[in-house]
C-alpha positions, 0 to 999 in steps of 0.5 A: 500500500502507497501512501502520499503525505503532503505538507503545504505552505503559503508558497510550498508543497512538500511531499513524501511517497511512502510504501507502508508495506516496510515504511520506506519513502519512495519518493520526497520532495518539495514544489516551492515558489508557489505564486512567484516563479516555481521549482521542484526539488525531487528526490527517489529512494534509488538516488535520482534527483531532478532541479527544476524551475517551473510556472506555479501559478497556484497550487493546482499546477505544483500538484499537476506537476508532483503527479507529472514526476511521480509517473512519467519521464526519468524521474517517475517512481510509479505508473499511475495515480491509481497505485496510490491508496491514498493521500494524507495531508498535515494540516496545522490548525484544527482548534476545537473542531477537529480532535482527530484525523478525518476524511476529507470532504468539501465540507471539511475543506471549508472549516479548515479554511473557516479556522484560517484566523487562527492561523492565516499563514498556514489554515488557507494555503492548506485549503488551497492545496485540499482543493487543488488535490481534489482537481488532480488526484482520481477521486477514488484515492481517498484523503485524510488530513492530520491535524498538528493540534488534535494531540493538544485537545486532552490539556485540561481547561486549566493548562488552554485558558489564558487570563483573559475575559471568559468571553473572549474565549467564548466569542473568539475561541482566544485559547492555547492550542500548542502545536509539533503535536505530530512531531511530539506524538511520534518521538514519544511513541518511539521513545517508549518502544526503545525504553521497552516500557508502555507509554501510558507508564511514562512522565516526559518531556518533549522537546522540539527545537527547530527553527520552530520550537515547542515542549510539550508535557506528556504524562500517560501518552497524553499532551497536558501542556505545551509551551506554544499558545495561540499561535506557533509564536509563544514559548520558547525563543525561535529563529525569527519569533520571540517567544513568550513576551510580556504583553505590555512590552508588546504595544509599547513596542508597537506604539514605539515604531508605530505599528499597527497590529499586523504590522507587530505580529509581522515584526515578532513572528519573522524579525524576532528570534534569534535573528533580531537579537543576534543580528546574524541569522535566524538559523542556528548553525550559524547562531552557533558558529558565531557564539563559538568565535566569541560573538556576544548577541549570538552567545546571549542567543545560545543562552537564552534558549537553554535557560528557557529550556531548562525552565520548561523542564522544571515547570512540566516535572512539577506539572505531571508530578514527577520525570521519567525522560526527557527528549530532544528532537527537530532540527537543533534538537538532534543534531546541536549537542551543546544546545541539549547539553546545557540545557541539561547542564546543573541538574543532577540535583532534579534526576538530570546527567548527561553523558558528555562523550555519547551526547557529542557523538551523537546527531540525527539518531535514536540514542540514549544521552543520558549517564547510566546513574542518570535517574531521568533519561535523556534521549535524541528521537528523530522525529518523522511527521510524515510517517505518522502522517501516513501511519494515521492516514493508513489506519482511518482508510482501513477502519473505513473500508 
């Protein structure tokens, strides 16, 4: 059984073609540019690779084209759509609406699109896509889409609520919601089968750092809290999004610069970060080169996010009432092991020890990083959305059919 997992941007169409029989990928690759130019990135699982510009107008001709390479030419991988069984998309804002992974219909197209201002940068690419796959792919392939927020949706009332007035939430549906929530179902899964242990036995915390960061709180395999909100933009400090901030300093700065507010969301959500304070760059490769060459701002950078790392460990250990793991996962996650080693650096006190030599040797894969007199364990779990994204699409289609 072949499944395509698809994850679309404003501008992006990423895909993976997964054979479920064994879970290999086929195929993966990226139609970027969308309503600008056009070009594909596409790689086969036996090595091809295609670079390509191309006219993507809208994402009905980066879908027309995805389904062009899959099965004609030197780089196809398939005959036919019809080997496909079916597509599942990662769709990252489903608020309260959505709790699990669902069919995708016109009627659910719509709501996905209704959520867009909850999230305007992700819900209506994400409806453009859902539309633009119903025109190009045969109607027989079934679809499913897999929302970032339904692993969040068991946080109890006290941990979504914000202090704002009852009515807010109410009318406007103002609450936290988290995201990763893929990401963080999966490494938490994989965790526990490489711990040998049933995961509803297990207090951990999830950390997903990439140049979007999120950590999540799991206790007995479910979310009770995270550290994004309402937006992918609190928490943690990101590459180009601040983090959590006092409120207060947030109109003062607007009313500073003179901002209005989609002017500030803009400033905090992509001029923030790691960028606005290290003045170098968003990405922490070279946050980290810089710091290593002695440059304060990306020093200050490095600091500032272990430290607010370290405190989300101690506030969710308190949280679940107890710590049995925590993991590191995402981009910096698996392969920065300065960024897990001080953010797990003094906490021997708290069950915390890291194995410097093993945590310096590792990147990219499943590995315990921990001291063996460690009592809390402390694992690298390579994160995989597009395959839970498949697994979840695959089991749904089954139970239908």
């Amino acid at each position: 059984m072949i499944i395509l997992v698809v994850n679309a941007g404003s501008s992006s169409l990423k895909y993976q073609l997964i054979d479920m029989k064994d879970e290999s990928v086929i195929a993966k690759g990226n139609c970027d540019r969308i309503g600008i130019d056009g070009h594909i990135s596409h790689k086969t699982g036996d090595g091809r690779k295609l670079e390509a510009d191309c006219d993507f107008p809208t994402h009905t001709e980066a879908f027309q084209k995805l389904v062009e390479t899959l099965t004609t030419g030197d780089y196809a991988v398939i005959k036919s759509m019809d080997e496909i069984s079916a597509v599942g998309h990662r769709i990252v804002q489903g608020a309260e609406v959505f709790d699990k992974t669902t069919l995708v219909t016109d009627e659910v197209i719509d709501k996905i699109d209704e959520l867009r201002e909850l999230a305007p940068v992700h819900n209506h690419p994400h409806a453009l896509a859902l539309r633009a796959c119903k025109k190009v792919i045969p109607e027989s392939v079934p679809q499913v889409v897999v929302f970032d927020t339904a692993f969040h949706q068991t946080m109890p009332t006290r941990a979504y609520m914000f202090g704002l007035p009852y009515e807010d939430y109410e009318k406007y549906h103002v609450r936290k919601y988290g995201f990763h929530g893929t990401s963080h179902r999966f490494v938490t899964s994989a965790l526990a089968e490489a711990m040998g242990k049933d995961l509803k036995d297990l207090k951990i915390v999830s950390c997903h750092l990439g140049n979007g960061s999120s950590i999540t709180a799991v206790k007995d395999g479910k979310s009770i809290d995270t550290s994004m909100g309402f937006t992918p933009l609190d928490g943690v400090l990101m590459g180009t999004r601040t983090g959590s901030v006092d409120p207060s300093a947030v109109t003062f700065v607007a009313d500073k610069h003179g901002f209005t507010p989609s002017e500030m969301s803009d400033y905090m959500n992509k001029k923030s970060g790691f960028l606005g304070i290290s003045g170098i760059s968003s990405d922490n490769r070279e946050i980290s080169a810089a710091a290593k060459n002695g440059d304060k701002k990306s020093l200050l950078v490095c600091d500032m996010l272990t430290y607010e790392i370290k405190k989300y460990i101690g506030a969710y250990t308190a949280a679940m009432g107890g710590l049995d793991a925590v993991i590191f996962t995402g981009g910096i996650g698996e392969n920065d092991a300065p960024t897990r080693e001080n953010s797990c650096a003094d906490m021997e006190f708290f069950g915390i020890k890291i194995d410097k030599d093993i945590n310096n040797s590792t990147r990219g894969k499943l590995q315990k990083i921990s001291a063996p007199d460690s009592k809390v364990e402390v694992w690298v779990v390579p994160t995989n959305e597009e395959l839970l994204i498949a697994r979840d699409t695959l089991a749904l289609i089954s139970e239908k059919h």
